[in-house]
Structures are given as structure tokens and as C-alpha cells.
C-alpha positions as CSV (number, residue, x, y, z in Angstrom):
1,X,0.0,0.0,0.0
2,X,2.8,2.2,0.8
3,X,3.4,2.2,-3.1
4,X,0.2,3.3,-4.0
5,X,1.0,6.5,-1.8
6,X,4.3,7.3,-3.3
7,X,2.5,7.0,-6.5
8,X,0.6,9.5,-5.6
9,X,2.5,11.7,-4.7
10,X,4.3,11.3,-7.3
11,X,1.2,12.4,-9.1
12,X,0.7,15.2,-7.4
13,X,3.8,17.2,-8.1
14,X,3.4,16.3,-11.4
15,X,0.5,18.1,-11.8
16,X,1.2,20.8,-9.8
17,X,4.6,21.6,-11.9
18,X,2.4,20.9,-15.1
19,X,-0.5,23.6,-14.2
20,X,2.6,26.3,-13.4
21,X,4.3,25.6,-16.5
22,X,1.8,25.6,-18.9
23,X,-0.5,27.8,-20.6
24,X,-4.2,26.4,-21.0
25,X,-6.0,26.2,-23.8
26,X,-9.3,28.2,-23.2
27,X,-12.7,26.0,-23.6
28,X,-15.0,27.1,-25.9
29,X,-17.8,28.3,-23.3
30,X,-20.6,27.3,-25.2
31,X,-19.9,23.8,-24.4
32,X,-21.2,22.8,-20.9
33,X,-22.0,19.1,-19.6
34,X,-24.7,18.0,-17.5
35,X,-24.5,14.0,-17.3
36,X,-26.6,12.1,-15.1
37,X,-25.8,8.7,-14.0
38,X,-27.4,5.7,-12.5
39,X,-26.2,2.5,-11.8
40,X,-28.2,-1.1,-10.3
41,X,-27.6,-4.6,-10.7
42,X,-31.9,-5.1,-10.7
43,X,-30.3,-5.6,-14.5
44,X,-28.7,-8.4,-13.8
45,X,-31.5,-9.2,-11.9
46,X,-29.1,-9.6,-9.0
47,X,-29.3,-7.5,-5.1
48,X,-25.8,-8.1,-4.0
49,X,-22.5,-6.6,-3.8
50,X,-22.2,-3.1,-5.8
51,X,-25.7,-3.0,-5.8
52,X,-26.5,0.9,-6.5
53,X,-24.5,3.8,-7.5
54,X,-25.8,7.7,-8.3
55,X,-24.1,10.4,-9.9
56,X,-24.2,13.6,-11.4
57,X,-21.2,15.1,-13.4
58,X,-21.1,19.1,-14.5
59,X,-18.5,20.1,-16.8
60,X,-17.8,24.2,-17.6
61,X,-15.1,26.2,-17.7
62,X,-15.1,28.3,-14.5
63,X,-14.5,24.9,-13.0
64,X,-10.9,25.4,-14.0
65,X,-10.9,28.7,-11.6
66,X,-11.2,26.2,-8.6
67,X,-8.1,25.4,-6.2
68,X,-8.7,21.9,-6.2
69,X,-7.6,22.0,-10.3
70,X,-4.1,22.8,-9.6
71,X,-3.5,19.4,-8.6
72,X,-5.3,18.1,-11.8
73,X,-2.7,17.1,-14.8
74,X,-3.5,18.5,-18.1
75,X,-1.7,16.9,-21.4
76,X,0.0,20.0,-23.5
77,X,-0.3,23.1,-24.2
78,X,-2.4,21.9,-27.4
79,X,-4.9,19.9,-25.4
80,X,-8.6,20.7,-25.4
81,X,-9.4,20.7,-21.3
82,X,-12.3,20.0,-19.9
83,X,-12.9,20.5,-15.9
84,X,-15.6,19.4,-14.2
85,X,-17.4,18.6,-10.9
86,X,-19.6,15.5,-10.2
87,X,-21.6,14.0,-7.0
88,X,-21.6,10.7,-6.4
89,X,-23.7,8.3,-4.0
90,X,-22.5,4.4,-3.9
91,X,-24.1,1.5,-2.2
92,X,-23.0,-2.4,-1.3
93,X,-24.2,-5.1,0.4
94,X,-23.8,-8.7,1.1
95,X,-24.6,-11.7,-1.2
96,X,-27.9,-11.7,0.8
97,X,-30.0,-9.3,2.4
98,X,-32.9,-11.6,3.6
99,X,-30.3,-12.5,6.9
100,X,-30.4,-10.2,10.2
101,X,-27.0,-11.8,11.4
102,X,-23.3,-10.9,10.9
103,X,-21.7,-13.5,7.9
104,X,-18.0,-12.9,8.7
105,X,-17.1,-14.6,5.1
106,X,-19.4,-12.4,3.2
107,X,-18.8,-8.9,1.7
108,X,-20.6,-5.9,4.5
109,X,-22.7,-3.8,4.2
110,X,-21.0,-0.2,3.1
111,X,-21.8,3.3,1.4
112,X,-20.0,6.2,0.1
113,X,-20.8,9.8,-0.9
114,X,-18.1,12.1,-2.0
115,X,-17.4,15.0,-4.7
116,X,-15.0,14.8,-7.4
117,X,-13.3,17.7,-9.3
118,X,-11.6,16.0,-12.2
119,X,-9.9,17.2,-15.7
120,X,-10.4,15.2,-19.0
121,X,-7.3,16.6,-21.5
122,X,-7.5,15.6,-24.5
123,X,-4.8,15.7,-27.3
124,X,-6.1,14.6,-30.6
125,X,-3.0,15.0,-32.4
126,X,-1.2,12.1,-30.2
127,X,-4.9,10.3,-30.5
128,X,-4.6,10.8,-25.8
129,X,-6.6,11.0,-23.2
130,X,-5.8,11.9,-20.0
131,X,-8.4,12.0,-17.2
132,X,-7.7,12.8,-13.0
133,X,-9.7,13.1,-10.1
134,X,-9.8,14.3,-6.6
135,X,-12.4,12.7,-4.7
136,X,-13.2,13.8,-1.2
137,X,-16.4,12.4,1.3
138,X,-17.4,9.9,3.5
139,X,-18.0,6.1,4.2
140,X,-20.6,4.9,6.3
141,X,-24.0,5.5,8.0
142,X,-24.1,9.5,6.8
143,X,-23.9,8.6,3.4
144,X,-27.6,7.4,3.6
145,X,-27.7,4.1,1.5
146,X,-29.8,2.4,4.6
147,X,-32.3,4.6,3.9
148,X,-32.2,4.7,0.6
149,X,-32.6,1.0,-0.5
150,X,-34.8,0.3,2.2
151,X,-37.3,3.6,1.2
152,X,-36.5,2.0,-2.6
153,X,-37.7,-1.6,-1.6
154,X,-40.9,-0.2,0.7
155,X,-42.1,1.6,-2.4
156,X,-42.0,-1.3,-4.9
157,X,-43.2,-3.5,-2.2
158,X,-40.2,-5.8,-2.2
159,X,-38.6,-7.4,0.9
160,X,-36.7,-5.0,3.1
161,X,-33.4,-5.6,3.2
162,X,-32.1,-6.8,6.4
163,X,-28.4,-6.3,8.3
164,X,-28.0,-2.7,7.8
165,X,-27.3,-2.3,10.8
166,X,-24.0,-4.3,10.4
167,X,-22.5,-2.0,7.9
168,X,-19.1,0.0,8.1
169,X,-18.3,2.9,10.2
170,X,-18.1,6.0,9.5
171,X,-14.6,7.4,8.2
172,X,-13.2,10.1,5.6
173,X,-12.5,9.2,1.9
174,X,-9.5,11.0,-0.3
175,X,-8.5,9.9,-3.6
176,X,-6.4,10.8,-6.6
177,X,-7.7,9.0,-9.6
178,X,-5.3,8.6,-12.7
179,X,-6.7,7.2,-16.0
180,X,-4.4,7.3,-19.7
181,X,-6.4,6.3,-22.9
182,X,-4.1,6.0,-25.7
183,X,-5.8,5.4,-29.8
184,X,-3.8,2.6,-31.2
185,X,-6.1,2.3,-34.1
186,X,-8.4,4.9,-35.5
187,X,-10.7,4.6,-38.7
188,X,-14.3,6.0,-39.5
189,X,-15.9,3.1,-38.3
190,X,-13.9,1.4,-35.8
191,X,-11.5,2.4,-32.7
192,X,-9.1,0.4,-30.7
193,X,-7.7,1.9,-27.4
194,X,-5.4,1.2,-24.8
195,X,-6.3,1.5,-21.4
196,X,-4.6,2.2,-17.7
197,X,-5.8,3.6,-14.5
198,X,-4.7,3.9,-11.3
199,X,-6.8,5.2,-7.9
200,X,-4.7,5.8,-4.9
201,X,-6.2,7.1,-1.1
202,X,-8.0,6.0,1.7
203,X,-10.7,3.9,0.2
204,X,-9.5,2.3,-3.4
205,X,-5.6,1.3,-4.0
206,X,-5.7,-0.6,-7.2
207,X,-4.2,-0.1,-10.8
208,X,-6.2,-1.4,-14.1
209,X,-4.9,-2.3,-17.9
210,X,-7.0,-3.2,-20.5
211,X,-8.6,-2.7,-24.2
212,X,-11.7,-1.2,-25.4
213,X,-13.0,-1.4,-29.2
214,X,-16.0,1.5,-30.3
215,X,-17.7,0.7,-33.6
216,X,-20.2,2.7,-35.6
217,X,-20.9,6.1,-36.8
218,X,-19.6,8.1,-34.2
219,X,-17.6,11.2,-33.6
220,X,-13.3,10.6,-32.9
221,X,-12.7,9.1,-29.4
222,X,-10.3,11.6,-29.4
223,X,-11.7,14.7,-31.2
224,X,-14.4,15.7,-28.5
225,X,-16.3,14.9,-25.8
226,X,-19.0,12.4,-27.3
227,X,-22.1,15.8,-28.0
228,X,-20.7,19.4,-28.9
229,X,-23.2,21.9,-29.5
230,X,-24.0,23.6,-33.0
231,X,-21.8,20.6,-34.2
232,X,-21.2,20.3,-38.1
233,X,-20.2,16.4,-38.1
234,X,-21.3,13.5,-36.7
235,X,-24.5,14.8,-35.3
236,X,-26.1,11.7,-35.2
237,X,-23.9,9.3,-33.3
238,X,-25.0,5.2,-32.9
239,X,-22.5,2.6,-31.8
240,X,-21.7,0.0,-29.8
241,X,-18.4,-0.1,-27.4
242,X,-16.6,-2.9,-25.4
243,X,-13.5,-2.7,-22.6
244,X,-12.0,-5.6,-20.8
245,X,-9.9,-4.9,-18.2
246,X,-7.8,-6.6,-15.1
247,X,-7.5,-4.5,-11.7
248,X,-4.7,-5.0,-9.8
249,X,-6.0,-4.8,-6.0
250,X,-4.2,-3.0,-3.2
251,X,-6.6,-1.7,-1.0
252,X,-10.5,-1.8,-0.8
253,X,-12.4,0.0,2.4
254,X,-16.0,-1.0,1.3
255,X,-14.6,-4.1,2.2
256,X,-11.2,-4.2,4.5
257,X,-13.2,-0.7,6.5
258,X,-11.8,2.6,6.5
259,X,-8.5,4.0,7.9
260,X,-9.0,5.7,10.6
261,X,-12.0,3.8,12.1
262,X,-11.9,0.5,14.2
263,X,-14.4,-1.3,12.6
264,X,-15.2,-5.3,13.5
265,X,-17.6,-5.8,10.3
266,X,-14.4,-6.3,7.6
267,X,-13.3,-8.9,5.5
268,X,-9.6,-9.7,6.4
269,X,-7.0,-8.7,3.6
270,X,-6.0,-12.5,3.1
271,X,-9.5,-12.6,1.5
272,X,-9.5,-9.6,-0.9
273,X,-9.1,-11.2,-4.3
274,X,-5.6,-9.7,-5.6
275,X,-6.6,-9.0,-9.3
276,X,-10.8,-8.5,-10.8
277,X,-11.8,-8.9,-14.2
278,X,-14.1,-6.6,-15.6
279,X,-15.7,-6.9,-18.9
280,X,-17.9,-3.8,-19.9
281,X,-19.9,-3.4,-23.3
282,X,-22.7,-0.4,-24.4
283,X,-24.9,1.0,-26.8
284,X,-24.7,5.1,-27.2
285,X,-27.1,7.1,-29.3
286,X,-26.4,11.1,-29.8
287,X,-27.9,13.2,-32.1
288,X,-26.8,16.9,-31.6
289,X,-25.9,18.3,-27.8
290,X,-28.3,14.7,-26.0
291,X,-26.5,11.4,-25.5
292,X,-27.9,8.7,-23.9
293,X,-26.0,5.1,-23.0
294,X,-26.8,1.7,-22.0
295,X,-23.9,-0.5,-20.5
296,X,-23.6,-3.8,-19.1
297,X,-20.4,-4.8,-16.7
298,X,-19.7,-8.2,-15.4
299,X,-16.8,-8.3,-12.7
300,X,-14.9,-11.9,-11.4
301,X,-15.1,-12.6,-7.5
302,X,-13.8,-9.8,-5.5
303,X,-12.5,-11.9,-2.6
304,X,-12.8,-15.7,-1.3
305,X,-15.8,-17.2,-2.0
306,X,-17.4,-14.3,-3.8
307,X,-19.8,-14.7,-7.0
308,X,-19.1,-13.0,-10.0
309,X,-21.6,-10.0,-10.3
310,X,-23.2,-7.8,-12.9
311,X,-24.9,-4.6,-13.0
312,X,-26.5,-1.9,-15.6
313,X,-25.1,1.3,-16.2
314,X,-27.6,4.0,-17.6
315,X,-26.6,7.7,-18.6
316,X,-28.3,10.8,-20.3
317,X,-25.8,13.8,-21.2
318,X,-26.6,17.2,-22.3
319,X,-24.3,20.2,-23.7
320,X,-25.7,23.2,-23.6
């Protein structure tokens, strides 16, 4: 774990030397980002694990006027910036919630909330993009997931999930986020991209590698965000997209508990699977400045005697 730290550090003065030496390039401020996000494995027709996740992202440029984005890493000089500011709500439970006792073999109950300022720089010239995040919240009972599912469950008359009670305590969440998305081949129809990511703080230590193919008619990966407004080209946008991916695990606190907290509800780190396999494909349909997305993942076991899992992803974007 200590690596993961000096990685981050690492990261840190890097972008703080790479926002003093460099000039930005300023946004067009016509194009603003509202994207709305909602995650639930009632997809996969599943209630376990990563069972819910909420989040709102807002992209302008006054975002860039914010403290916080000096430690965010843009490309070059040439690179189209784009700073943002999102909200995000994320809920876990066990592979059951029908049982009212304590299953010291079986992932906890946990939730997150936390804000995120992030940076996605893109340079299409080298076909890169370069996205980092600060997050900065809270796990445990005030980030309202109890409440939530169970007030989700009561209205569609389901059966309230039991255990809550048992989930982790409450602690502080920081992270730097680090992702690199590199074109290595790029036609009208068809995009191949590397991938690599790396989150380092108080609740996720882990580093990812992996592929992801786009085909269709669709705007370049590496041109734009996916809508612009009072585009030219490619106003209306339909394809598919796949990623696999392996994460290397360090570190999990919805599962090992929180720093700073002494909590008995934990899966030992002997039992945190050392690598997850994650396999992701989606549908996107744009036309103009609205986007909307559709996205499957399946993930491998996260620790001993886990199940794999699935879940939907659903988004709607605007630029305005």
C-alpha cells in the first residue's frame, strides 16, 4: 500500500509543476456538460455486492478557476481541457440481504458519498486522453444508503433488506484518480484503445490495464467529448463499445473498513481477491448536444468465496 501512496504523490507534483508551466487552452464556453448517471444490478437481476451507484457530473469552464484543479494534470499546451465537478452516491451489500446476522465470510454492508473535481485533457493530435480526479467524502451511516434501498424496496413493495445495521463505520474518503487512454487504431468506423488507471487514497488502492473497441458512426474518441453543441459532423452518433480490463488490487475500504476507524464488520486482507476482471460493453445514441448510454459490466469474484456479479449502467448527457 505504501506504493500506491508514493504514486501519488508522485502524481501530485506532477501536476502541480504541469499547471505552473503551462498555458491552457481556453474552452469554448458554449460547451457545458450535464451528465446524469445511475447504476443497479436489478439488471442483472441480482441485489448483492455493488448493488446501487448515483451520480451527477457538470462540466464548464469556471470549473478550472477552482483550487482543487491545480492538482489536476492536463496533457500540452495543445490539449482541449475539460474541468468538471460531479456528486456521487454508492451503495454495497452482502450476497444476501434476507439474513439479520453478521456472515464474517461475506462482503458488508457499506456506502460512500463524496465530490469529485476531475480534468479530462484531450490531445487529438497524439490520439490521448488523460483524465484525473480528486475525490473527497465519506463512508458509512451519513452517506444514507440504509435509507435509501430500504425507502427504494418499501415503495416497490419488495422485501426490506435486512443487516444494515451491520454495515461500516463511518470514516473520511481521499483519492487521486489517474486514467491514460491512448488510440492505437483509429478509422471512420472502428477504434481500438489502450487503457490504464490507477486510484490511490483512503478507500480504493488498485491499478487497471486493458482494451476497449467503439464501432459505428460516431464522432473521434479523441476529437471531443461524445455531443458538442452547434456541431457540423457527426450529429447523429450510434454505436456499440466494449473494454476488458484486469485491476490489480491494493486496498478496498467497502470491504477491508476505513482507515481511521476501528471497525469489526471487515473482510480480512487474506481474502481480498488480488486481481478482478471486468468486462464492460454499451450501446450510445447522440444526435446533436443529448447522448444517452446503456452499459452492461460483469466483474470476477472480489474476494474468497465471492460470486461473479453484474450490474446496468444508464446515462443521459446534455451540452448546452
Amino acid at each position: 500500500m505504501r506504493t500506491f501512496y508514493a504514486l501519488l504523490l508522485i502524481i501530485i507534483s506532477f501536476g502541480m509543476k504541469s499547471q505552473t508551466d503551462s498555458i491552457q487552452k481556453p474552452l469554448d464556453k458554449t460547451n457545458r456538460y450535464l451528465s446524469i448517471n445511475y447504476d443497479n444490478d436489478f439488471f442483472s437481476a441480482t441485489d448483492r455486492y455493488y448493488t446501487q451507484g448515483i451520480y451527477l457530473e457538470y462540466i464548464a469552464p469556471f470549473w478550472r478557476k477552482s483550487p482543487v484543479s491545480r492538482i489536476l494534470i492536463p496533457l500540452n499546451k495543445r490539449s482541449q481541457n475539460y474541468y468538471g465537478l460531479a456528486g456521487r452516491q454508492d451503495c454495497f451489500t452482502p450476497g444476501s440481504i434476507r439474513y439479520d446476522t453478521l456472515n464474517y465470510l461475506d462482503r458488508p454492508y457499506a456506502a460512500t458519498m463524496y465530490l469529485s473535481q476531475f480534468l479530462i485533457s484531450i490531445d487529438e493530435i497524439k490520439k490521448r486522453r488523460l483524465t484525473t480526479k480528486i475525490d473527497l467524502g465519506v463512508i458509512g451511516h451519513c452517506a444514507v444508503c440504509e435509507e435509501e434501498q430500504k425507502g427504494i424496496h418499501r415503495a416497490l413493495v419488495n422485501i426490506q433488506p435486512l443487516g444494515w445495521q451491520y454495515q461500516l463505520a463511518t470514516d473520511y474518503m481521499v483519492n487521486y484518480n489517474f486514467g491514460l487512454e491512448q488510440g492505437l487504431i483509429s478509422t471512420k468506423y472502428f477504434e481500438l484503445n489502450a487503457l490504464g488507471d490507477l486510484r490511490a487514497g483512503t478507500i480504493y488502492d488498485d491499478a487497471s490495464l486493458g482494451l476497449m473497441i467503439r464501432t459505428g458512426f460516431m464522432a473521434g474518441y479523441f476529437k471531443q467529448l461524445t455531443t458538442i453543441k452547434n456541431a457540423t459532423k457527426n450529429k447523429f452518433q450510434l454505436f456499440a463499445f466494449a473494454k476488458g480490463k484486469t485491476k490489480f488490487v491494493g486496498y478496498n475500504a467497502t470491504m477491508e473498513g476505513g482507515l481511521f476507524s476501528k471497525d469489526i464488520f471487515t473482510l480480512p486482507a487474506s481474502s481480498i481477491s488480488p486481481y478482478v476482471l471486468q468486462g464492460t460493453w454499451g450501446v450510445v445514441l447522440a444526435y446533436k448536444r443529448f447522448k444517452a448510454e446503456y452499459t452492461k459490466v460483469y466483474e470476477s469474484p472480489e474476494f474468497l468465496n465471492g460470486r461473479y456479479h453484474g450490474y446496468g449502467h444508464c446515462n443521459i448527457t446534455i451540452c448546452f
